[in-house]
Residue frames relative to the residue before (quaternion, step in Angstrom):
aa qw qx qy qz dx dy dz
X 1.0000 0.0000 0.0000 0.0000 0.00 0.00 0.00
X 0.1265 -0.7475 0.6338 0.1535 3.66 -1.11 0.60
X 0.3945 -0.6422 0.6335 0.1752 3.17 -1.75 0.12
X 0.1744 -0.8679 0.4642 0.0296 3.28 -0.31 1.23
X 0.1860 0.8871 -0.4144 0.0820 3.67 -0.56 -0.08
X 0.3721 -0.6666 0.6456 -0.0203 3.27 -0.67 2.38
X 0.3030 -0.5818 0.7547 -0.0065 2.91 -1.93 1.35
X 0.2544 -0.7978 0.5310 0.1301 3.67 1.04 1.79
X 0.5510 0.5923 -0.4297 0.4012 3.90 0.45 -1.33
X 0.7527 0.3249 -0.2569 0.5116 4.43 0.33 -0.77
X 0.7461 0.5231 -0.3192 0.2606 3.75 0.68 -0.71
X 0.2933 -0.7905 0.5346 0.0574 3.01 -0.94 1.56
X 0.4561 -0.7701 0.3859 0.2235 3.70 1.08 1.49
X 0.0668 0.8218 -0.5535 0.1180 3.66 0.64 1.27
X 0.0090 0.9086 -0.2742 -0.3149 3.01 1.30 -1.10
X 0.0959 0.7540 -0.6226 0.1861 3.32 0.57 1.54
X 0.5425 0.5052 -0.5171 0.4279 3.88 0.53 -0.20
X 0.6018 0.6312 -0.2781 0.4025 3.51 0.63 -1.28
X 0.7832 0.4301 -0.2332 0.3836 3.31 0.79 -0.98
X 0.8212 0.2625 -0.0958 0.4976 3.27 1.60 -0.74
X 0.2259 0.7756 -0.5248 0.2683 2.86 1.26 0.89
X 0.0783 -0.8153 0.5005 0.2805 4.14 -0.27 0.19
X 0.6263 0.3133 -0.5201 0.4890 3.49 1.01 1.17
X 0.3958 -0.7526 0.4612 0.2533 3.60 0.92 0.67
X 0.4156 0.6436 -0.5661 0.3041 4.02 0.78 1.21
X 0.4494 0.5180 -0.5368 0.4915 3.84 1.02 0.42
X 0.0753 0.6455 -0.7556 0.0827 3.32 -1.69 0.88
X 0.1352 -0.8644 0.3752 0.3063 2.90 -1.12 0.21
X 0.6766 -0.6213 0.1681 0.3576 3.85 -0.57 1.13
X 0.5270 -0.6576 0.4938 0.2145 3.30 -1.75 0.76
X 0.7295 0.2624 -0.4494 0.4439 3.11 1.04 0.44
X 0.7753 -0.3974 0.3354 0.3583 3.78 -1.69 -0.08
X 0.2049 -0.7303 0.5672 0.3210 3.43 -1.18 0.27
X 0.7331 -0.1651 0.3169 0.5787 3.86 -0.55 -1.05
X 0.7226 0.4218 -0.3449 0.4254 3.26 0.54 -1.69
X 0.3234 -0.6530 0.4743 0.4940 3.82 1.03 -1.02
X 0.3083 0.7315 -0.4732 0.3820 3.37 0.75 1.48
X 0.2238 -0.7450 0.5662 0.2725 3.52 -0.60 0.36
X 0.4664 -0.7970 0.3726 0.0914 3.39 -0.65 2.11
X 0.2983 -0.7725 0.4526 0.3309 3.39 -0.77 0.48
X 0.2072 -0.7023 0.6809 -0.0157 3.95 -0.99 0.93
X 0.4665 -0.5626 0.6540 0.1953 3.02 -2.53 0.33
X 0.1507 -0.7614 0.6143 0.1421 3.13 -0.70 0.53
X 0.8149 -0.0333 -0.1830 0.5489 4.03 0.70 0.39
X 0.4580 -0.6613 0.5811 0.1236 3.35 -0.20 1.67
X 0.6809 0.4601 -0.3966 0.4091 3.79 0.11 -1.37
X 0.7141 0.3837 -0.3619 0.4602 3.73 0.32 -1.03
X 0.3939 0.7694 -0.4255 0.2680 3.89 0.70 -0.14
X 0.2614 -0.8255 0.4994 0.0304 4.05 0.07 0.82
X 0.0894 -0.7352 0.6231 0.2515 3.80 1.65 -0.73
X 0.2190 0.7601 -0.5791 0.1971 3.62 0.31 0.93
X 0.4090 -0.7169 0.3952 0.4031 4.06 1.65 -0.10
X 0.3707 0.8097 -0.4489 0.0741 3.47 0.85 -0.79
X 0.7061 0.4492 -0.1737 0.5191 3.43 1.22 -1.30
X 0.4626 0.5937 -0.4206 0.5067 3.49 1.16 -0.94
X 0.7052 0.4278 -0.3524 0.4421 3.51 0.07 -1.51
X 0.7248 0.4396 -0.3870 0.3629 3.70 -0.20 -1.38
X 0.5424 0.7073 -0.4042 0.2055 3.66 0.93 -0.88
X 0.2537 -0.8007 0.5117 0.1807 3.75 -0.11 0.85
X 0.7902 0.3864 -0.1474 0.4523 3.72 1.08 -0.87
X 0.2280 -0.7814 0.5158 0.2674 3.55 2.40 0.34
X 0.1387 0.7122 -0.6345 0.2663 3.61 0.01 1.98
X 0.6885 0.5742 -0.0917 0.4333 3.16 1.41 -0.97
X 0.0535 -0.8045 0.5713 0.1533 4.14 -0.57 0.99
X 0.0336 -0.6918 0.6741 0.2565 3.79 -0.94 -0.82
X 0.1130 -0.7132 0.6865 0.0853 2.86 -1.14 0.69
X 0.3673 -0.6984 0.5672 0.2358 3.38 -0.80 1.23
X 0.3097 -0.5726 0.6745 0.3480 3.45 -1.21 -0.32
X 0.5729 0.5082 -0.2666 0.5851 3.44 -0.84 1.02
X 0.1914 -0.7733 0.5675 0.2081 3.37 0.16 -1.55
X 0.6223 0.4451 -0.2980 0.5708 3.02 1.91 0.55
X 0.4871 -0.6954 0.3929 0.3533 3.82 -1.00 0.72
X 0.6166 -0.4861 0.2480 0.5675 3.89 -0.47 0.36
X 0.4209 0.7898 -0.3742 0.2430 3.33 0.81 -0.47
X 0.8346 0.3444 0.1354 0.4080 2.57 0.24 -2.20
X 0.6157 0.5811 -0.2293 0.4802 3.36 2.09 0.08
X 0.4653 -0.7071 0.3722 0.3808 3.45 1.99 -0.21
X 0.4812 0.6746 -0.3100 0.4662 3.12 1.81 1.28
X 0.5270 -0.6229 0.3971 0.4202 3.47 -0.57 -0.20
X 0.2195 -0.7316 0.4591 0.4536 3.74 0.01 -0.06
X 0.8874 0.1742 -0.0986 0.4152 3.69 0.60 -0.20
């Protein structure tokens, strides 16, 4: 499992994470950020894989993962997704 986490305050709610997410728990919120974007969020951490996918897709690098470990599923003898 990973722990993801958007810095809503930079996202400009493009919503490429959303689209590639392969557990489809990115959305992006109903309310405003600063920029007046609607930010993108998780909506079930537990189902979260820390697979980076969104990290990667992120164009404005709003998005972190933290692997558990300190290693990506990959590199852990896991699937990433």
């Amino acid at each position: 499992m990973g722990l993801v986490t958007f810095r809503e305050e930079r996202c400009k709610g493009c919503g490429l994470c959303v689209e590639f997410c392969p557990k489809k728990i990115i959305v992006l919120a109903d309310h405003f950020n600063v920029l007046g974007f609607h930010p993108a969020t998780a909506t079930d951490l537990s189902r979260c894989t820390g697979c980076g996918i969104c990290a990667w897709m992120c164009p404005d690098v709003v998005i972190e993962v933290d692997w558990n470990g300190g290693k990506p599923p990959g590199e852990r003898g896991e699937s990433p997704a």
